[in-house]
C-alpha positions in Angstrom: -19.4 -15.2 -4.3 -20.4 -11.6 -6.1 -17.3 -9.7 -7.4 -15.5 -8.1 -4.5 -12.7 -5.2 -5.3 -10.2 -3.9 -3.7 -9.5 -0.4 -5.1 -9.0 1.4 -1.4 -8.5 0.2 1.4 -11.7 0.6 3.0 -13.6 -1.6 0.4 -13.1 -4.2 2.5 -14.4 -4.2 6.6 -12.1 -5.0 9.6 -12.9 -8.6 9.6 -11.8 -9.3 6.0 -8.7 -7.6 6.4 -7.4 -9.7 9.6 -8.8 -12.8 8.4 -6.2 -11.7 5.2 -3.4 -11.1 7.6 -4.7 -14.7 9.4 -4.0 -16.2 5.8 -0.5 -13.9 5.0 0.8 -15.6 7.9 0.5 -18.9 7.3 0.6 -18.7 3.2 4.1 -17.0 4.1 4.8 -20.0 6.9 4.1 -22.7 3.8 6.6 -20.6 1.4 9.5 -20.7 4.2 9.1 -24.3 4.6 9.6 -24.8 0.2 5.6 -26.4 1.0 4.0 -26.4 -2.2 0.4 -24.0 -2.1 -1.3 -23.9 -5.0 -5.2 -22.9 -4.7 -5.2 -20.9 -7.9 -4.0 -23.3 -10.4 -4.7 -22.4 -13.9 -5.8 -18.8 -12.9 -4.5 -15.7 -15.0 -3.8 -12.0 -13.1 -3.3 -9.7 -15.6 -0.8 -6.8 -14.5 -1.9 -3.2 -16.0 0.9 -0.9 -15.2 0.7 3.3 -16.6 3.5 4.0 -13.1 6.3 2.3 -13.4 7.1 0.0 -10.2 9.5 -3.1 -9.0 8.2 -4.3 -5.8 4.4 -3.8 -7.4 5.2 -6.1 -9.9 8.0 -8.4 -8.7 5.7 -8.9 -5.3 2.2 -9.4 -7.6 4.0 -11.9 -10.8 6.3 -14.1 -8.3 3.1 -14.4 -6.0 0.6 -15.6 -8.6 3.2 -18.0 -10.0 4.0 -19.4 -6.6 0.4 -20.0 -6.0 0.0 -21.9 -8.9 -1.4 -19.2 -11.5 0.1 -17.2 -14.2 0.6 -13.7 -14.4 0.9 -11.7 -17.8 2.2 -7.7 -18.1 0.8 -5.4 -19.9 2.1 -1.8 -20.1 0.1 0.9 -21.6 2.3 2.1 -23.7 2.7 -1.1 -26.0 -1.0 -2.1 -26.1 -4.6 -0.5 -27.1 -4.8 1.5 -23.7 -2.2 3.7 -24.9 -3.8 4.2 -28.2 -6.7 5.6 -27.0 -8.7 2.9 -26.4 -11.6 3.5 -23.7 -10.9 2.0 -20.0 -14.4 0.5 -20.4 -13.8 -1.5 -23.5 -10.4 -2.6 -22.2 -12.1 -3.8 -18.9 -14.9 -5.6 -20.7 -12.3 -7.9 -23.4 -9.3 -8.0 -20.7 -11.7 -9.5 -17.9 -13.2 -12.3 -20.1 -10.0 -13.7 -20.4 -8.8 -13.0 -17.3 -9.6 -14.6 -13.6 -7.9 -11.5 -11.4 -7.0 -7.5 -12.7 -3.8 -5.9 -10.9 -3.7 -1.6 -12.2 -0.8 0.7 -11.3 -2.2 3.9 -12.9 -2.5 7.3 -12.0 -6.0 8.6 -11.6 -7.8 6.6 -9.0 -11.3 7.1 -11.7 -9.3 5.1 -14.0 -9.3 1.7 -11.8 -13.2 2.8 -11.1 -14.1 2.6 -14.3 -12.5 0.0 -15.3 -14.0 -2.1 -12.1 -17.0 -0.7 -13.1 -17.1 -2.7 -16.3 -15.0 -5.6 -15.4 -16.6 -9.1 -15.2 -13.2 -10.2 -12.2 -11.7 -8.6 -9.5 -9.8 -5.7 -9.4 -6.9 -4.8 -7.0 -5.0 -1.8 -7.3 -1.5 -1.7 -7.4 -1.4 1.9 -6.3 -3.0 5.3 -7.9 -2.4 9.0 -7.3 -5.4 8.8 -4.4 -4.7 5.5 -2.6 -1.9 2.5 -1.9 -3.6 -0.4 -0.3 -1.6 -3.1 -1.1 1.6 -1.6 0.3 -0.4 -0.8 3.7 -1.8 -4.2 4.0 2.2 -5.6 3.9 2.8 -2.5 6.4 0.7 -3.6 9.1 0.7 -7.0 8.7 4.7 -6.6 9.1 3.4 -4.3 12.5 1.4 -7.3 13.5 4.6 -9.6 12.8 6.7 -7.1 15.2 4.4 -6.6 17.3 1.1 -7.5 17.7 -2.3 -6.2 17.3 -2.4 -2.5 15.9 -5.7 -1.8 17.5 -5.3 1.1 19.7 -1.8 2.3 18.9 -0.2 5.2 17.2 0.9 5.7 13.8 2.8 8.3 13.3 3.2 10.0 9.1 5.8 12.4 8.5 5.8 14.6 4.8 3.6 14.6 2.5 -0.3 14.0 2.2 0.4 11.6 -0.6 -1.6 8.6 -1.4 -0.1 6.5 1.2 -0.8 9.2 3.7 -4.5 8.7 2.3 -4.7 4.8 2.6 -3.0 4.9 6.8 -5.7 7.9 7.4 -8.3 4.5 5.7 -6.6 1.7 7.7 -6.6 3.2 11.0 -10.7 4.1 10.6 -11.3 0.3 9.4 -8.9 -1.8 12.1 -9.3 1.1 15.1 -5.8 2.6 15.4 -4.3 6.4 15.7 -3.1 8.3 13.3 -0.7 11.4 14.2 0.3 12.9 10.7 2.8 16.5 10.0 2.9 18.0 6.8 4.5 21.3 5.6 2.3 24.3 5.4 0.6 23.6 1.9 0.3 20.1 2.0 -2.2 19.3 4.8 -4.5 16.2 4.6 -7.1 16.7 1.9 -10.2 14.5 4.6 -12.1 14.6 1.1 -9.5 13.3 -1.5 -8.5 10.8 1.3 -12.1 9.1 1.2 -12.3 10.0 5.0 -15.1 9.4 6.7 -14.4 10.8 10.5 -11.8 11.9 12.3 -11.8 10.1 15.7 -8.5 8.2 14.7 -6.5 11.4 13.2 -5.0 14.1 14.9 -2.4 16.4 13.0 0.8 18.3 14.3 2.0 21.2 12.5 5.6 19.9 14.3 6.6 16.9 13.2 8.3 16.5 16.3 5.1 16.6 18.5 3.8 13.9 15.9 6.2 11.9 16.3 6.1 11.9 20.6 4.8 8.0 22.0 4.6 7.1 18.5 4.4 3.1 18.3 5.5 3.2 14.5 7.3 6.0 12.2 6.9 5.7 8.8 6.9 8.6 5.7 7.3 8.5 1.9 9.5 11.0 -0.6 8.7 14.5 -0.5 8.1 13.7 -4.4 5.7 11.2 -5.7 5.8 10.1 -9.0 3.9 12.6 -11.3 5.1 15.4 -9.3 8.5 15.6 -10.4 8.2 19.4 -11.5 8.1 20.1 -8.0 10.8 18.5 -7.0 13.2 21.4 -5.7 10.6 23.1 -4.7 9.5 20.1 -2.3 13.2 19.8 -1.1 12.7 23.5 0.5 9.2 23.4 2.2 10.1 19.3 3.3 13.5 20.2 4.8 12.3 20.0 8.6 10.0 16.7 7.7 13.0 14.4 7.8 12.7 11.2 9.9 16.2 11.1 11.5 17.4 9.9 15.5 16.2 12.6 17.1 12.8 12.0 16.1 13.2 8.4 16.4 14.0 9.2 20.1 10.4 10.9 21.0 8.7 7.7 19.9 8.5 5.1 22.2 11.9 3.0 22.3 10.5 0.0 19.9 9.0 2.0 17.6 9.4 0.8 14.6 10.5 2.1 11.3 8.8 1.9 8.0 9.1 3.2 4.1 7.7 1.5 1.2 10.7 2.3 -0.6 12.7 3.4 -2.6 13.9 5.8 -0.5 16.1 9.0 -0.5 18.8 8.9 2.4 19.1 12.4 3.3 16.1 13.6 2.5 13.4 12.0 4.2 15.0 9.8 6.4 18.3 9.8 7.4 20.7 6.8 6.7 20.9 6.1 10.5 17.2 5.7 10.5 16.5 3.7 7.7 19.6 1.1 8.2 19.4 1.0 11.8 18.3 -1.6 14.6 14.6 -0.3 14.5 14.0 -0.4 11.0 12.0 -3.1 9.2 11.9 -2.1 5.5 13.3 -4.9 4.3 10.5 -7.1 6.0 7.9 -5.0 5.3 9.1 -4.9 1.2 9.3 -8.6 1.4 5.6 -8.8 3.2 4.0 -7.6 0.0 4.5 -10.9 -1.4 2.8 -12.7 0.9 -0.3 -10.4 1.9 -1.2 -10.0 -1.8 -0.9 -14.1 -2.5 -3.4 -13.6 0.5 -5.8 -11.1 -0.8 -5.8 -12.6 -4.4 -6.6 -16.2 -2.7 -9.8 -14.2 -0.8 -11.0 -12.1 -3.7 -11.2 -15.4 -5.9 -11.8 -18.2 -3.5 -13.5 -16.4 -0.3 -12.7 -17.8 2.7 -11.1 -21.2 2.5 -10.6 -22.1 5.8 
């Protein structure tokens, strides 16, 4: 099988992704039962990580190990990478003695280039553009709840941030809505999102009208990581985009609740919200585990079954 990346979420078709979420399900059904699953025995993922993370690298190190592999960390501040040594060179050494490439960066050119020169697969573990892995776990943990997301509607509340970017992707590759609110300023960028149509995106200047039949709520902080300069002024112009009950109540009454976490009770979601009977961010978190055991068994074994 050639090289196959996964860099945004549209690199791979509607197929791929639900045979993934096929495989999440029952690669998660053999971890709950202690049933030993090891297809990438005596594999290495190497973790490249510029942002720093928990659930990123917790979720992709626990999940090569418990599929049989090994997982080693590098950050970039205490190897070459953060000396100044070119992403292409890196990518060329790191991939011969490597079988699988996680990157949390920054720039999404960065994971390009370095997929661009990079003899194994690539997967990244989030960039300023785009979050796949954590939508994967998202809808997968939709599908869990409750069933198929063809056909219903997503509602994103705040900013037009990279995971606003990769749910604008996901509902174009697996046919789903998209209603998303921002503040004045921080509308949806259809380039920078990679967008290709808008059939399955619709946005609402009140978050409020967003939010009305919605089948799932989710949102983000007001400040992403590499943003923090703008911190209070994002508290100001994100006050009204906070996902509390009364929001909750225009959806439809199992909507669900989601936030790839950490989150900020108070700011955009209220504590009600986020620990209450409709929220599944603790599932969802967990789900990134198993989606990415998943997508690593695809990208280096193909379709097993």
């Amino acid at each position: 099988m050639s090289i196959k990346h996964f860099l945004q979420f549209n690199d791979l078709s509607g197929d791929e992704i639900n045979y993934i979420f096929e495989r999440a399900a029952w690669i998660k059904s053999q971890f709950k039962g202690y049933k030993k699953y090891w297809p990438l025995e005596d594999r290495t993922l190497v973790m490249i990580f510029e942002k720093a993370s928990t659930r990123t690298r917790l979720s992709f190190e626990a999940g090569m190990h418990q599929l049989g592999g090994a997982a080693i960390y590098l950050n970039t501040r205490d190897s070459q990478l953060g000396r100044g040594e070119p992403v292409e060179d890196a990518a060329q050494v790191i991939s011969r003695m490597s079988d699988l490439v996680m990157i949390r960066t920054y720039e999404q050119s960065i994971i390009e280039r370095f997929a661009a020169n990079s003899r194994v697969p690539v997967i990244n573990g989030l960039t300023n553009e785009y979050h796949p892995c954590q939508i994967l776990a998202d809808i997968f943990t939709y599908i869990e709840h409750r069933g198929s997301i063809k056909g219903k509607t997503v509602t994103w509340i705040g900013d037009s941030n990279n995971m606003c970017n990769t749910w604008l992707q996901a509902a174009e590759v697996l046919d789903f809505n998209m209603h998303v609110s921002t503040p004045p300023g921080y509308e949806v960028e259809p380039e920078r999102a990679n967008l290709y149509g808008t059939d399955h995106f619709e946005e609402f200047k009140d978050p409020m009208d967003a939010a009305k039949g919605a089948d799932l709520v989710t949102t983000d902080v007001w400040t992403s990581m590499g943003f923090e300069a703008e911190n209070e002024e994002r508290r100001k112009d994100f006050a009204d985009w906070q996902v509390d009950a009364d929001m909750m109540k225009v959806a439809k009454p199992d909507a669900l609740f989601m936030h790839c976490l950490p989150a900020h009770r108070g700011e955009e979601v209220s504590a009600d919200v986020i620990d209450g009977p409709n929220s599944v961010v603790w599932q969802e978190a967990e789900n990134r585990l198993h989606v990415q055991k998943a997508l690593m068994e695809y990208l280096l074994l193909g379709k097993v079954k």
